[in-house]
N, C-alpha and C positions, 0 to 999 in steps of 0.2 A: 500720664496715669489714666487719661482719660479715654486714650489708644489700646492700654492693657487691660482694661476692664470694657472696653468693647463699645464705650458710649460714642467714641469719634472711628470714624475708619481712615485706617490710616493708609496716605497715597505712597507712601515705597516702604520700603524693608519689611520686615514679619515679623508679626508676633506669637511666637508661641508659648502655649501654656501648656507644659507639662506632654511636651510630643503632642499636642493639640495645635493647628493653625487656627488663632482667630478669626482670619477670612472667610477659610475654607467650609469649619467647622465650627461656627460662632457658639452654639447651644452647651454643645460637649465642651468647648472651654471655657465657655459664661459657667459652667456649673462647678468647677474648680477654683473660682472666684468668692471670695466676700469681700467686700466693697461698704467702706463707709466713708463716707462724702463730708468734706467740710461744710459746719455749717448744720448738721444734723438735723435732717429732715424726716420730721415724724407725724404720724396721726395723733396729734397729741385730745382728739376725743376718745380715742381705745385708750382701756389702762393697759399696762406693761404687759402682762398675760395674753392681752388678745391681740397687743401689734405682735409679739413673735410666733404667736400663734399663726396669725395672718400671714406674715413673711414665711412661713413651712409651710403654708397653703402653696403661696405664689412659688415657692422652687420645689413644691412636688414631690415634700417628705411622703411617705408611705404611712395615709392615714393609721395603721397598726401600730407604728410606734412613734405618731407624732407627738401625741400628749408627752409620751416619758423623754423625747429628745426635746422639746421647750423646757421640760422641768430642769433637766440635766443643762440648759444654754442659762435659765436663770440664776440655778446655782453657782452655776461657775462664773458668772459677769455682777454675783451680789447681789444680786434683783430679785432674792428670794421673797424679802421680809417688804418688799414695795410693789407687787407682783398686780394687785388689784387697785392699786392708785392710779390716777386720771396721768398720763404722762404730763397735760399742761401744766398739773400741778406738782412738780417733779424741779429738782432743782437743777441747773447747767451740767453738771459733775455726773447725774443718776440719768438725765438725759443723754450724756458722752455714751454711758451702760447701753441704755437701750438702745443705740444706735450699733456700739461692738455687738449687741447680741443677734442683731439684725442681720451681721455681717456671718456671725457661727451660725446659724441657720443652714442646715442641709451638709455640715460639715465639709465646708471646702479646706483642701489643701493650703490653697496661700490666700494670705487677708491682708488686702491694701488698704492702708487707713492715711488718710488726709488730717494734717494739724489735728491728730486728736485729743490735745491738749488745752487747746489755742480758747481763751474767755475762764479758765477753770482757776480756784482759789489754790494756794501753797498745797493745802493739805489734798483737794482733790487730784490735783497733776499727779501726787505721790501715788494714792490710789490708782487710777489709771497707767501710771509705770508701770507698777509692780504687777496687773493688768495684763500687760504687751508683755511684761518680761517672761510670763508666765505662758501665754500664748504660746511666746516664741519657742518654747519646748518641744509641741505639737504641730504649730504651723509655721507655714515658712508666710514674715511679716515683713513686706514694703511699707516703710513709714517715710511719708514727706514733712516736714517739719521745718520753719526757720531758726528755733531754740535750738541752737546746737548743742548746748550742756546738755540736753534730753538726749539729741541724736549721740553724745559719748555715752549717757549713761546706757542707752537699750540698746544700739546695734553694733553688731560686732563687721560689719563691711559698710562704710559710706559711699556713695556716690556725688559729688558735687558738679553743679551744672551751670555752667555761666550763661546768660544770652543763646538757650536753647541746644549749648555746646556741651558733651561732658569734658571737667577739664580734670576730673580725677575720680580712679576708684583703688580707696583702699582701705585699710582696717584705721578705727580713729585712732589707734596708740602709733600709728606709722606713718600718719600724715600728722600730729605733732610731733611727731623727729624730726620731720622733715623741716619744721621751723626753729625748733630747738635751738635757744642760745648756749647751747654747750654748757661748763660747770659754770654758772654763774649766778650771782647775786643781788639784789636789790639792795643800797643802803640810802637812808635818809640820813644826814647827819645836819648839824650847826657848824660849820667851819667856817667863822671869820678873819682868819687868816689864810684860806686856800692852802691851806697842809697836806688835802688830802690828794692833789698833785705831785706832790713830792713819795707820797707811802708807795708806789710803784717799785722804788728803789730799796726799800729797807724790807719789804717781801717779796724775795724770790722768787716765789711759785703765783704771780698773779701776771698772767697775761696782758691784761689791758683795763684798762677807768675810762670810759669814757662818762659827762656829763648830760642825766637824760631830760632835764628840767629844774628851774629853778622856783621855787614856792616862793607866795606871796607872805609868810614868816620869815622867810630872810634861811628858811632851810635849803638844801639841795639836796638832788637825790641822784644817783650815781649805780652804773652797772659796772660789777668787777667780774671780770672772766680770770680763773685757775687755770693753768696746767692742767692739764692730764684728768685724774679723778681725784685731785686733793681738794679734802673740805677747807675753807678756808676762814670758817665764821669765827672759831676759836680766837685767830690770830688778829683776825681783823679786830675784833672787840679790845683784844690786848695792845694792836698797837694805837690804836684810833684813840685808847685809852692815853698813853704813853703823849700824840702829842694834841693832848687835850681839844679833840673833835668829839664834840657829843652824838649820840649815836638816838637818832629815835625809832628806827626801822629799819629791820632787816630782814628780808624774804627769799627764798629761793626763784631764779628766774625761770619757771614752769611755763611751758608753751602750750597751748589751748587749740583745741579744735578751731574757735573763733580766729585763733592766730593764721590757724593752716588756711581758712577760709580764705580771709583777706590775703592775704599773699598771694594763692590761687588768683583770686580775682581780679587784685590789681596787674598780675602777668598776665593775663588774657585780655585786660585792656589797653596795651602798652600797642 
């Protein structure tokens, strides 16, 4: 990231920004960049107002419509109604703000944003989503992130990188396929008699039980794989009923970006 936004020069391959060489033409494609750095580093003695003021100084808005293009960056980042507060006094969440607005200044094309999540409470990460998601309309948004529930929720193409390697790029609903346990089920039950060994036999359409843990309640929990696309919970519940296996939990087996990770990962270090 630090190669595409121009801070490191990079010793082989090219980067370019938009039919721009970073090398060649650092300036021309430093300016189709916004850039916000983990870690958000601000003049926190400006209030809000005069850092993005300051930053359309520094990338050489056209003093004629600087004033209405800051108004327009605080509007749109929230930072209307806190515009004249001291940023030091400014909470994590309204500082994330000031940082993306830092980044829309001079309105670049693409905006690469670092953990711009990363230290922020329930409610403000949702803010700042919904933020990026919003962005992502107008600009084209590089987000590096290790939450990967954020990276399914805002981007529609991942890249995953092992040990400076990429070991995949593709959309997050396709790299959880790719881990997918097929039609299958989570059950928690009580069986102390081990019956649920035997139900294999008395439904037809379940592929396989295997045993995925044993709890310390004396429950076990158990993956059933179906056949084909038959739901299979109905039946389960009726026979699990039948030889008296109490049933405390039962889920669909949903595979997760976290799942594609790790698996990615662990093949790349084999």
């Amino acid at each position: 990231m630090n190669m595409i936004t121009g801070f490191i020069e990079q010793t082989q391959g090219e980067v370019i920004v938009d039919g721009v060489s970073m090398l060649k033409k650092p300036k021309k494609a430093k300016k189709e960049i916004g850039y916000m750095p983990e870690g958000v580093p601000l003049y926190t003695d400006l209030n809000v107002k005069e850092f993005v003021t300051y930053m359309a100084q520094l990338k050489q808005v056209d003093k004629k419509v600087r004033k209405e293009k800051v108004q327009k960056i605080l509007e749109q980042t929230g930072l209307k109604d806190v515009q004249k507060k001291l940023i030091r006094n400014l909470s994590r969440g309204y500082k994330q703000r000031v940082s993306m607005a830092g980044a829309l200044v001079g309105e670049p094309k693409i905006l690469i944003l670092d953990e711009p999540t990363v230290g922020l409470d329930p409610k403000q990460i949702t803010e700042i989503r919904n933020l990026i998601k919003e962005l992502g309309k107008t600009h084209t948004v590089i987000l590096s992130s290790h939450i990967l529930s954020e990276v399914s929720q805002i981007c529609n193409k991942v890249i995953i990188i092992n040990k400076g390697k990429i070991v995949a790029i593709d959309t997050p609903e396709n790299l959880e396929n790719k881990v997918s346990n097929g039609n299958s089920v989570y059950v928690t039950v009580e069986d102390p008699n081990n019956k649920v060994d035997t139900i294999k036999n008395k439904i037809k359409d379940i592929k396989k039980i295997d045993l995925v843990q044993k709890n310390e309640d004396g429950t076990k929990q158990y993956i059933i794989e179906a056949n084909g696309d038959v739901d299979l919970r109905k039946t389960i519940f009726a026979e699990f009923a039948k030889e008296n296996i109490t049933i405390f939990e039962m889920k669909k087996a949903d595979s997760s970006l976290e799942d594609a990770f790790m698996k990615l990962i662990e093949g790349g270090n084999k």
